[in-house]
MDAnalysis code that builds the backbone (N, CA, C; Angstrom):
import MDAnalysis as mda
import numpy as np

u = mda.Universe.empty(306, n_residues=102, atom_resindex=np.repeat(np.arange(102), 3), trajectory=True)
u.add_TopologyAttr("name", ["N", "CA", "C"] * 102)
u.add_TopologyAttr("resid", np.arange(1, 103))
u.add_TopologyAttr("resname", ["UNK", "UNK", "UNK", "UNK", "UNK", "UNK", "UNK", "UNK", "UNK", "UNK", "UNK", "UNK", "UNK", "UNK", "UNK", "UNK", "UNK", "UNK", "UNK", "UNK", "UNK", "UNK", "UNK", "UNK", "UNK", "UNK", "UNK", "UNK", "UNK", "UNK", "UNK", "UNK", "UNK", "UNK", "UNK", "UNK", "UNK", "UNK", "UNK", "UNK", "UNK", "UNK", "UNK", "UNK", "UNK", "UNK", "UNK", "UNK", "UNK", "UNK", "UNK", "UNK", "UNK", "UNK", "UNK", "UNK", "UNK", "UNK", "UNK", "UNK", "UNK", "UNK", "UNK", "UNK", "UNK", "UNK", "UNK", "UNK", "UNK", "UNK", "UNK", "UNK", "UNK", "UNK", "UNK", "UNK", "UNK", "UNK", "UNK", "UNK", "UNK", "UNK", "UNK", "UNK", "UNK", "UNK", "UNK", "UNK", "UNK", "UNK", "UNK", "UNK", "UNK", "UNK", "UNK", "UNK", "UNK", "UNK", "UNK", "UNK", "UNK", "UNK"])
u.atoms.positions = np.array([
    [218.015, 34.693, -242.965],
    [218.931, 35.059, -241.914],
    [218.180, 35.050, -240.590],
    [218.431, 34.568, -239.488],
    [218.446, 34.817, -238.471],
    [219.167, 35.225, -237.654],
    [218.736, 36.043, -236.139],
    [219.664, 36.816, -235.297],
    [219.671, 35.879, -233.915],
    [220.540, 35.822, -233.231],
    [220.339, 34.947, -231.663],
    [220.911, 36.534, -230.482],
    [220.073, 36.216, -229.709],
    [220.421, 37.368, -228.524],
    [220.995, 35.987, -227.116],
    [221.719, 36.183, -227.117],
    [221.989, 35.276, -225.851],
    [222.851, 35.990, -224.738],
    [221.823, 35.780, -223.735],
    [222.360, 36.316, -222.515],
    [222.783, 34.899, -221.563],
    [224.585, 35.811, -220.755],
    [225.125, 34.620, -220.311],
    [225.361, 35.315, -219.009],
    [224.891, 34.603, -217.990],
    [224.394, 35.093, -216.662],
    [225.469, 34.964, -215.972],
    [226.622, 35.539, -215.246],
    [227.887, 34.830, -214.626],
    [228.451, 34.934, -213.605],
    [228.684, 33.930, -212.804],
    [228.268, 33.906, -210.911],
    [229.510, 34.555, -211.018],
    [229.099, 35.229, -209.218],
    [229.856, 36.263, -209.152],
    [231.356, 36.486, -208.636],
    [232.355, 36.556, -209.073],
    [233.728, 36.795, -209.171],
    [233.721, 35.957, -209.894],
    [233.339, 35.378, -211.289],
    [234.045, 34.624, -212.366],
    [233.731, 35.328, -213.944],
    [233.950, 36.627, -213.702],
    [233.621, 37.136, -215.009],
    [234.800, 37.438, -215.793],
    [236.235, 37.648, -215.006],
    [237.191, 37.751, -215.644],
    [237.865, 36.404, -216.144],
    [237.279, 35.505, -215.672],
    [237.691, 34.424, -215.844],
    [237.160, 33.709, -217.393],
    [235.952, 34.237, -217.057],
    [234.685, 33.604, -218.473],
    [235.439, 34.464, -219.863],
    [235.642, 35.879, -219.743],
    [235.711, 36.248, -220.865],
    [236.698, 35.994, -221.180],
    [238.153, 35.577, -220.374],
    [239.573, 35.034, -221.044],
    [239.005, 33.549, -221.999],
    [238.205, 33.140, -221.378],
    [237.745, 31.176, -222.009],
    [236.956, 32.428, -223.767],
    [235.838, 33.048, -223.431],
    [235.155, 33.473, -224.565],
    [236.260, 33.941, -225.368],
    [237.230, 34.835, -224.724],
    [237.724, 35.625, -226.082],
    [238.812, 34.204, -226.985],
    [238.810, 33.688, -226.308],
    [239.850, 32.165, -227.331],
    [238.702, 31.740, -228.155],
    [237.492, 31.836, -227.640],
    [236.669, 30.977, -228.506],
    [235.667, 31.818, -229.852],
    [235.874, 33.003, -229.640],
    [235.397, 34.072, -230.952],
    [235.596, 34.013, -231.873],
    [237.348, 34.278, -231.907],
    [237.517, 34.055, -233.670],
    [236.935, 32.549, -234.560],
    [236.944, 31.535, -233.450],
    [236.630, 30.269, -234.072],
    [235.243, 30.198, -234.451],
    [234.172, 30.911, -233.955],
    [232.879, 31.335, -234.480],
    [233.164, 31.842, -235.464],
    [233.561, 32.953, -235.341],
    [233.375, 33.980, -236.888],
    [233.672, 32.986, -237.913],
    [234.563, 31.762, -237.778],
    [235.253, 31.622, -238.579],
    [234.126, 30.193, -239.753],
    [232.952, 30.101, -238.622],
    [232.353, 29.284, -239.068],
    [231.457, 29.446, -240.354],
    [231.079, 28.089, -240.828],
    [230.288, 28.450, -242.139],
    [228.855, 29.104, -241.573],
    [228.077, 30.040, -242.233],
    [227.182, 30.538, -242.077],
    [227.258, 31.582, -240.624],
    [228.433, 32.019, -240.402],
    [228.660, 32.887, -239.333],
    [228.613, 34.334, -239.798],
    [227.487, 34.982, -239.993],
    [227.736, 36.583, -240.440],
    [227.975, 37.484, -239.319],
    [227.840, 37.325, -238.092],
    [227.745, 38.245, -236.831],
    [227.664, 37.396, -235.712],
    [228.968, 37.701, -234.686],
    [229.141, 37.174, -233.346],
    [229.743, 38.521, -232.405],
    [228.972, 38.705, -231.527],
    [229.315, 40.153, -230.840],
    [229.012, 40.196, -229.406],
    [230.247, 39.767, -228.703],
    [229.938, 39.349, -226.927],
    [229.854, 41.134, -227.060],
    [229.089, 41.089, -225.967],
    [229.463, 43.071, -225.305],
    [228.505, 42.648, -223.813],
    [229.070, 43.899, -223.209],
    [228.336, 44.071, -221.715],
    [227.571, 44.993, -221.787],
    [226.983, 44.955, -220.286],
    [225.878, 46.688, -220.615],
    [227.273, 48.011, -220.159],
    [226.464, 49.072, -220.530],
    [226.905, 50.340, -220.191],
    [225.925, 51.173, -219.836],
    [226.931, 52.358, -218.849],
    [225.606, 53.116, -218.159],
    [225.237, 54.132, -219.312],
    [223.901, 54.493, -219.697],
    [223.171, 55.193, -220.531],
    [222.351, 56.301, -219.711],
    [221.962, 56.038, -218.064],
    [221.093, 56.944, -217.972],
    [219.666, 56.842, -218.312],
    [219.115, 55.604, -219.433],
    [217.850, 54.976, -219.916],
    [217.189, 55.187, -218.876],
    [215.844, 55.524, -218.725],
    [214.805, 55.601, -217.711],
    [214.578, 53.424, -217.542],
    [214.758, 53.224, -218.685],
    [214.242, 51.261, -218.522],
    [215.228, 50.456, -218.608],
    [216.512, 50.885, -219.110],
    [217.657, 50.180, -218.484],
    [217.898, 49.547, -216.999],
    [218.039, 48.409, -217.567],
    [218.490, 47.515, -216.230],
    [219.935, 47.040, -216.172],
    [220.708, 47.815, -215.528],
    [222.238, 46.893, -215.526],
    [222.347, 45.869, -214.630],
    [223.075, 45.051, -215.678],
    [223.664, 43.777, -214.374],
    [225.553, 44.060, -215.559],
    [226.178, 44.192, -214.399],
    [227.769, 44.129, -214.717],
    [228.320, 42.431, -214.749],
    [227.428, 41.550, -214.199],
    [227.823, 39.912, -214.668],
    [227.078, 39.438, -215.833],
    [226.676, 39.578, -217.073],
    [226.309, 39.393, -217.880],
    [226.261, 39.808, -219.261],
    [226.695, 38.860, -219.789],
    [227.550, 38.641, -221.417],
    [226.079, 39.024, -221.784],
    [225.895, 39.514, -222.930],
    [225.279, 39.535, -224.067],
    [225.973, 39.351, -225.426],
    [225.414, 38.160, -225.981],
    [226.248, 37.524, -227.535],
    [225.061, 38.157, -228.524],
    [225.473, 38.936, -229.445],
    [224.585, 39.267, -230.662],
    [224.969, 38.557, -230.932],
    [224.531, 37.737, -232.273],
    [224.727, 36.912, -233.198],
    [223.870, 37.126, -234.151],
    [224.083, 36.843, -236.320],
    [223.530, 36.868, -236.824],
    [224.151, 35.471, -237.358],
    [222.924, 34.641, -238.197],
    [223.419, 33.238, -238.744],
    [222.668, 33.320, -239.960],
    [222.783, 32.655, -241.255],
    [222.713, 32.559, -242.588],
    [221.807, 31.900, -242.405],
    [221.413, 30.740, -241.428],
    [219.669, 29.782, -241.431],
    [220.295, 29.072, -239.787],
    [219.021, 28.647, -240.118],
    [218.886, 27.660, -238.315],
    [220.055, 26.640, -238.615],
    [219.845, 26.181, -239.814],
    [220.985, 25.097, -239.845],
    [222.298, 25.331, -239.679],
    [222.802, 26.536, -239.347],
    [223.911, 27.112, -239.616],
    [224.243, 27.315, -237.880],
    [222.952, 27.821, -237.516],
    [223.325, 27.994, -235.948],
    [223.368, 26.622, -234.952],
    [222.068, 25.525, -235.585],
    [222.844, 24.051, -235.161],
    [223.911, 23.418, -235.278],
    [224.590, 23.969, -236.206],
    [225.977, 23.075, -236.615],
    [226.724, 23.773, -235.656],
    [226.609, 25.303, -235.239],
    [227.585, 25.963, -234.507],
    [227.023, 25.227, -233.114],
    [226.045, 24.925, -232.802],
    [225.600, 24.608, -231.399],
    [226.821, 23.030, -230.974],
    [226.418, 22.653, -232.310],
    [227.410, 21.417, -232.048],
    [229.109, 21.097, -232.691],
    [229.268, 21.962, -232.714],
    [230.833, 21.906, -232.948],
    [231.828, 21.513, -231.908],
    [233.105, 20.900, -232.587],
    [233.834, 20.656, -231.216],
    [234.191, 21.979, -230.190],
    [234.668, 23.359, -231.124],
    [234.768, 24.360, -230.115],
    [234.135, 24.940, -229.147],
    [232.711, 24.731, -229.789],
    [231.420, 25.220, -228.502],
    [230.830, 24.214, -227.543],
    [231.655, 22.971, -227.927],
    [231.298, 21.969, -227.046],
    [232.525, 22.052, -226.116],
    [233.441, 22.314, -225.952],
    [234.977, 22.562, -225.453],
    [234.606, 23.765, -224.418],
    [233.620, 24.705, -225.562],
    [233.780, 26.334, -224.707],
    [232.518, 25.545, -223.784],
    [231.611, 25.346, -223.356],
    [231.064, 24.900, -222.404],
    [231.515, 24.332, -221.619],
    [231.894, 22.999, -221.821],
    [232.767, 22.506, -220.743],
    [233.772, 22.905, -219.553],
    [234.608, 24.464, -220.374],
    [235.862, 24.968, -219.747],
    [234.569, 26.062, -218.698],
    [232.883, 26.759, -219.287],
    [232.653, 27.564, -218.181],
    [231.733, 27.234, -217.622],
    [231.274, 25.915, -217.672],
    [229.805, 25.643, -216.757],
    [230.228, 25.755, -215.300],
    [231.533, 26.146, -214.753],
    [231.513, 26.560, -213.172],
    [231.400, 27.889, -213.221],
    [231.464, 28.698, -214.414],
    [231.823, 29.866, -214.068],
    [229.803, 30.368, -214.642],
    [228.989, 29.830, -215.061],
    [227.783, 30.385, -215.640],
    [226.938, 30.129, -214.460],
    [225.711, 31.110, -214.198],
    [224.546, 30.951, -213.505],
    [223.959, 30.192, -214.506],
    [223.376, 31.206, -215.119],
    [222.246, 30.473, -216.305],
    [222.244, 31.415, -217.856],
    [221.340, 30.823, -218.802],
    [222.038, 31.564, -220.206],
    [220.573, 31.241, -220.725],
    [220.122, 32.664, -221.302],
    [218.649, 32.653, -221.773],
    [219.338, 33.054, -223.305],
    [218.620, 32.663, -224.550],
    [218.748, 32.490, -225.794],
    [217.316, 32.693, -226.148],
    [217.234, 33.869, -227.415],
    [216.393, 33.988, -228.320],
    [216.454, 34.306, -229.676],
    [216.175, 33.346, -230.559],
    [216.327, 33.098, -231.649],
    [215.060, 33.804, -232.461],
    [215.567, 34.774, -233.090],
    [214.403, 36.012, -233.841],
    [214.572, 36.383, -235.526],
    [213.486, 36.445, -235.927],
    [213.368, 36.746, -236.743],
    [213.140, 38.463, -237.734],
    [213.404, 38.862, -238.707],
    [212.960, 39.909, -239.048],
    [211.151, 39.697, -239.387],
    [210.770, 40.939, -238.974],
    [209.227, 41.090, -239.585],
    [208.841, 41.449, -240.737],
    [209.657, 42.326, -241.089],
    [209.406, 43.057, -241.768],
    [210.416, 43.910, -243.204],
])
């Protein structure tokens, strides 16, 4: 199993816009083979002494069954569709693909 953390950076006044395009495109993840965990969320205030909020930025948990599972999702027609509809609405989108240690 692997987990993906992907942060989706999103210029500013297009966040209501991005998550109407994301929320059409969720269930069609879950729905994929090797899809165990897909989880857009934002930050919230905590009060954390090391918390950093930014209110324009998606965070996608994700868990996937193997790498091969998260390439096939990379290239599907829906996530090729869901890009297309927000590359005006994204700054930039950092992805890390992690493993358990232990």
């Amino acid at each position: 199993m692997i987990n993906v953390i992907a942060s989706i950076y999103i210029k500013e006044g297009k966040l209501s816009d991005y998550l109407r395009v994301l929320k059409a495109n969720v269930p069609m993840v879950r729905n994929e083979k090797g899809c165990i965990e897909y989880v857009p969320a934002g930050d919230m205030e905590t009060g954390l002494a090391a918390q950093v909020l930014d209110r324009n930025v998606v965070t996608i948990l994700e868990r996937w069954e193997s790498l091969e599972a998260l390439n096939a999702h990379l290239a599907s027609p829906h996530m090729l569709d869901y890009h297309e509809k927000v590359k005006d609405m994204v700054d930039r989108v950092s992805v890390k693909v992690i493993k358990a240690l232990v």
